[in-house]
C-alpha positions in Angstrom: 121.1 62.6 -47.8 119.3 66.1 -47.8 120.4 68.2 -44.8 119.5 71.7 -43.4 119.4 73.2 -46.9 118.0 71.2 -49.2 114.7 70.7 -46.8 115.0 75.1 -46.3 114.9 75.0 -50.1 111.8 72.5 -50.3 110.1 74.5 -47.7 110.7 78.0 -49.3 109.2 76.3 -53.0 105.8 74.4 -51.0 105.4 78.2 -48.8 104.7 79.3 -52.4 102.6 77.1 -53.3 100.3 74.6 -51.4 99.1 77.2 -47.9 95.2 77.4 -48.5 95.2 74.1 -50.1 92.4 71.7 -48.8 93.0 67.9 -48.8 90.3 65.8 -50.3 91.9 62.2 -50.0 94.9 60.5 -49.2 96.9 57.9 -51.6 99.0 55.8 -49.7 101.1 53.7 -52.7 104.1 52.5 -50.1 103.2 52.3 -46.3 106.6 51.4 -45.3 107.4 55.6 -45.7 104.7 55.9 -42.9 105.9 55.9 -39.5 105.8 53.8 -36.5 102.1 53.4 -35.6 100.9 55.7 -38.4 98.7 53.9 -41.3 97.5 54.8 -44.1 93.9 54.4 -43.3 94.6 57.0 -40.0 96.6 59.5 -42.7 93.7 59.5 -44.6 90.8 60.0 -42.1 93.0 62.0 -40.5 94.0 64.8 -43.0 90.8 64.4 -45.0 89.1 68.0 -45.5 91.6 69.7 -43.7 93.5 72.9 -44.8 97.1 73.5 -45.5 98.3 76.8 -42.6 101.5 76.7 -43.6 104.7 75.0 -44.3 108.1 75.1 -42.2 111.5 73.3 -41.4 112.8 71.9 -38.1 116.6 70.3 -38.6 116.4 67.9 -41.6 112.5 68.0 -41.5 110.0 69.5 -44.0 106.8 70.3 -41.8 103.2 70.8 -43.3 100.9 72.4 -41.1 97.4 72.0 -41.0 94.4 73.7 -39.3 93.6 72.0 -35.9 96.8 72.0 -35.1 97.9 68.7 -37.2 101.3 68.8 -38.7 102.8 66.3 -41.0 106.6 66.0 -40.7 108.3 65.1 -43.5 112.0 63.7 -43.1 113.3 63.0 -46.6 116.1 60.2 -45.7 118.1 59.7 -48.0 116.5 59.8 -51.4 112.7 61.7 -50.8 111.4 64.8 -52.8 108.5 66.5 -51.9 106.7 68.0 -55.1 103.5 69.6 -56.1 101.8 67.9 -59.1 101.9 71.1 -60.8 105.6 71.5 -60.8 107.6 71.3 -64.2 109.3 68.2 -63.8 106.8 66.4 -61.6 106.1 64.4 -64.7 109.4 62.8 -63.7 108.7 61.3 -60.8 108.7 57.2 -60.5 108.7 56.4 -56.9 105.7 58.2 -55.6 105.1 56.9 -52.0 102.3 59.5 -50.7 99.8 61.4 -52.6 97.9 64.2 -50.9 95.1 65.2 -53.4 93.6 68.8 -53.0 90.4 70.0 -53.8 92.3 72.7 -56.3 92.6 69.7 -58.7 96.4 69.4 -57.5 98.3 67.2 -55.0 101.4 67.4 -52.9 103.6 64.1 -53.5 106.6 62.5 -51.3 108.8 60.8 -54.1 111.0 58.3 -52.3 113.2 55.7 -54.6 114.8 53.9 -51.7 112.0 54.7 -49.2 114.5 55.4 -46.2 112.2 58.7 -45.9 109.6 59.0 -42.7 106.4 60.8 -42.6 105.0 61.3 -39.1 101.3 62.5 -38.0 101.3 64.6 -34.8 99.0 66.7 -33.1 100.1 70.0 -31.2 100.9 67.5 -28.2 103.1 65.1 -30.3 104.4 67.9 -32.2 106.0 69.5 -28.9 107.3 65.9 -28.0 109.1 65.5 -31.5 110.6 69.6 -31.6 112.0 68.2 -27.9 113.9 65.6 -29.4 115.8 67.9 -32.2 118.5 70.2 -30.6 119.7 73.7 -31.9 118.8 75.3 -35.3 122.3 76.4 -36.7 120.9 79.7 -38.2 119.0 80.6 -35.1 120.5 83.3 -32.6 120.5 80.3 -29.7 122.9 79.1 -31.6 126.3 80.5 -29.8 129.9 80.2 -30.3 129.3 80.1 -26.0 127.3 77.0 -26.4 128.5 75.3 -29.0 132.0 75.5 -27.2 129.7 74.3 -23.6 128.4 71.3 -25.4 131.2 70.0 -27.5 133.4 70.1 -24.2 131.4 67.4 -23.2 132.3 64.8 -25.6 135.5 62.6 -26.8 133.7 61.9 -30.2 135.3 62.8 -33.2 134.0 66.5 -33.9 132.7 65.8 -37.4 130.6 62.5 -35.5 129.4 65.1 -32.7 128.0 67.8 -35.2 126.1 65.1 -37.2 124.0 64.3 -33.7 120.8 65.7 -34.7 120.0 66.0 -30.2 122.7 68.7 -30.4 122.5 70.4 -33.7 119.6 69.8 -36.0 120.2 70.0 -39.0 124.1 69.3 -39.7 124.9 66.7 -41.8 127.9 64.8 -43.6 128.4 67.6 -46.1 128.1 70.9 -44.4 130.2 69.3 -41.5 132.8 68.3 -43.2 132.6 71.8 -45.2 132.8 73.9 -42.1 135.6 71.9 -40.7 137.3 72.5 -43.7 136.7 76.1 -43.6 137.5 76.8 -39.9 140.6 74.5 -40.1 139.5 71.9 -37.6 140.2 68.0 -38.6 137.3 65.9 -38.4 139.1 63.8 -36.5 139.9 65.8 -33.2 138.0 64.9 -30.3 135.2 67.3 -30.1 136.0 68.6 -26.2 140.1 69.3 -27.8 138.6 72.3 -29.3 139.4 75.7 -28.3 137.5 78.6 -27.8 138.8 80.3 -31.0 138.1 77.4 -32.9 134.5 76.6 -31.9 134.1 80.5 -33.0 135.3 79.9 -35.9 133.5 76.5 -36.7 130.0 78.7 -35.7 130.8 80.9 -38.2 131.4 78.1 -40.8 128.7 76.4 -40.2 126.4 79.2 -40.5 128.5 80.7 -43.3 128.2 77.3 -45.4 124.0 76.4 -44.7 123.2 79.7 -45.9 125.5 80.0 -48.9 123.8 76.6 -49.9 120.4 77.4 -49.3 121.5 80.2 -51.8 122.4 77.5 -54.6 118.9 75.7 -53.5 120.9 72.9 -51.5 123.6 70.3 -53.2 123.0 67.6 -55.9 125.5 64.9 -55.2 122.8 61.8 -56.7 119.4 62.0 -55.7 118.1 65.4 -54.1 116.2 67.6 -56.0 113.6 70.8 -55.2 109.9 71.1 -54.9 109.6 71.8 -58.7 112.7 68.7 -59.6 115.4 70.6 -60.0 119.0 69.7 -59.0 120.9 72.1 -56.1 124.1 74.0 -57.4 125.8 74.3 -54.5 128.1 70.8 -55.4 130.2 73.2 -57.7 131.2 74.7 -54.9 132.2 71.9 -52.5 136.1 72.7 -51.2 136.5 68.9 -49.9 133.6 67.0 -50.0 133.7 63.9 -52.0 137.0 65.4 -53.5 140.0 62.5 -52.3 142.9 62.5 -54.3 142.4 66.2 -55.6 144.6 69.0 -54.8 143.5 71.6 -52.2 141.8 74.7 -53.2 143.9 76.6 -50.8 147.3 74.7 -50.6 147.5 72.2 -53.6 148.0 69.1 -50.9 145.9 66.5 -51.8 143.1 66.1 -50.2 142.6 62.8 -47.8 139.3 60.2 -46.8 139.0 58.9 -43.2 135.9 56.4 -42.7 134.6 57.5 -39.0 131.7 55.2 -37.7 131.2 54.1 -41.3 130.7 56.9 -43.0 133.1 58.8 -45.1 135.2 62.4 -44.0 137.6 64.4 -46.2 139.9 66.7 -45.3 143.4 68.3 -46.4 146.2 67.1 -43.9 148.0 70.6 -44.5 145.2 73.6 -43.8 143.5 71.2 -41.1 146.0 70.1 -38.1 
């Protein structure tokens, strides 16, 4: 599923390319990507005629903005690509859910094979109600060793389950959690209010250290994710546990383990991670 990095490296390619773009119409080819409430007659009448201001991220979430202060949020799920027409391998695409066709001759298009993606309408209003819901950015200066030590002391999950809680961190998902807690020596397992001051320092670090060194690779291509022009991210070559059970640790050559917490899948090595 595209996390914090892969949706930073969609953001950065569509920045590029699509601000000053005007929507003519809207092709709606799947509704079931639209959200709750949102159809694709409203999307339509909606958008139509109105310009492209500019394009950001909150957590997971690509975020077109639009003049009168519209803003379509885009969250990917677990298989969605958001591409111009113009790209080089939009030729490529199979699944396409949402078209939005601009007067420039080009469109922006939301790809989604297993449509588990969301798009989502909102006015300034509903826009301030959604940001509300999403908690910390990971790469912004709010986010402290002070408070991420406050707000994991307030939880017996499982510290890789509490980082993938989009309320407290947005952004954070399977791969970069289980990364960091590789890299500040931290077993997924441990109950997130165990941790000690030293150790939510260091798993701050990590988790800032290992977002930005992927956004750097343009995010990781496991299956499915790919950029705004359909490329693959590089930064699976340089996964240390991730997806990697039954290999020998990069640091200490013990192989590495999988634990299944709440049905989803964490690795770890048993020796660098007490």
């Amino acid at each position: 599923m595209p996390e914090l990095p892969e949706a930073e490296t969609i953001v950065r390619d569509l920045r590029a390319r699509i601000p000053g773009g005007t929507v003519t119409r809207v092709s709606v080819a799947r509704p079931d990507v639209l959200h709750t409430g949102l159809t694709a007659a409203a999307l339509g009448r909606r958008l139509r005629g109105r310009t492209v201001t500019g394009v950001s991220r909150r957590g997971k979430n690509v975020v077109i903005e639009f003049d009168a202060g519209l803003r379509l949020i885009i969250n990917l799920g677990m298989t969605g690509r958001v591409v111009t027409s113009d790209a080089s391998r939009a030729g490529e695409l199979r699944h396409i859910a949402v078209s939005l066709h601009l007067r420039d001759g080009r469109a922006i298009l939301y790809d989604d094979a297993r449509r588990f993606g969301d798009l989502d309408l909102r006015d300034e209003a509903g826009w301030s109600a959604r940001d509300a819901e999403l908690g910390v950015e990971p790469l912004s200066d709010a986010f402290t060793a002070d408070l991420l030590h406050s707000l994991s002391r307030m939880s017996t999950s499982p510290i890789r389950n509490w980082l993938l809680d989009q309320k407290r961190i947005a952004g954070v998902g399977n791969i970069y959690a289980i990364e960091a807690l590789f890299r500040a020596g931290i077993r997924p397992t441990r109950r997130a209010r165990t941790l000690r001051r030293r150790e939510t320092i260091a798993l701050r670090d990590e988790l800032r250290n290992v977002l930005r060194e992927s956004i750097n690779s343009r995010g990781t291509t496991i299956s499915d994710y790919r950029d705004a022009s359909g490329e693959p991210g590089a930064f699976v070559r340089s996964l240390r546990v991730y997806d990697r059970q039954g290999e020998p640790c990069i640091e200490c050559g013990t192989l590495i383990k999988r634990v299944v917490l709440s049905n989803r899948s964490a690795f770890y090595c048993p020796s660098c991670q007490k």
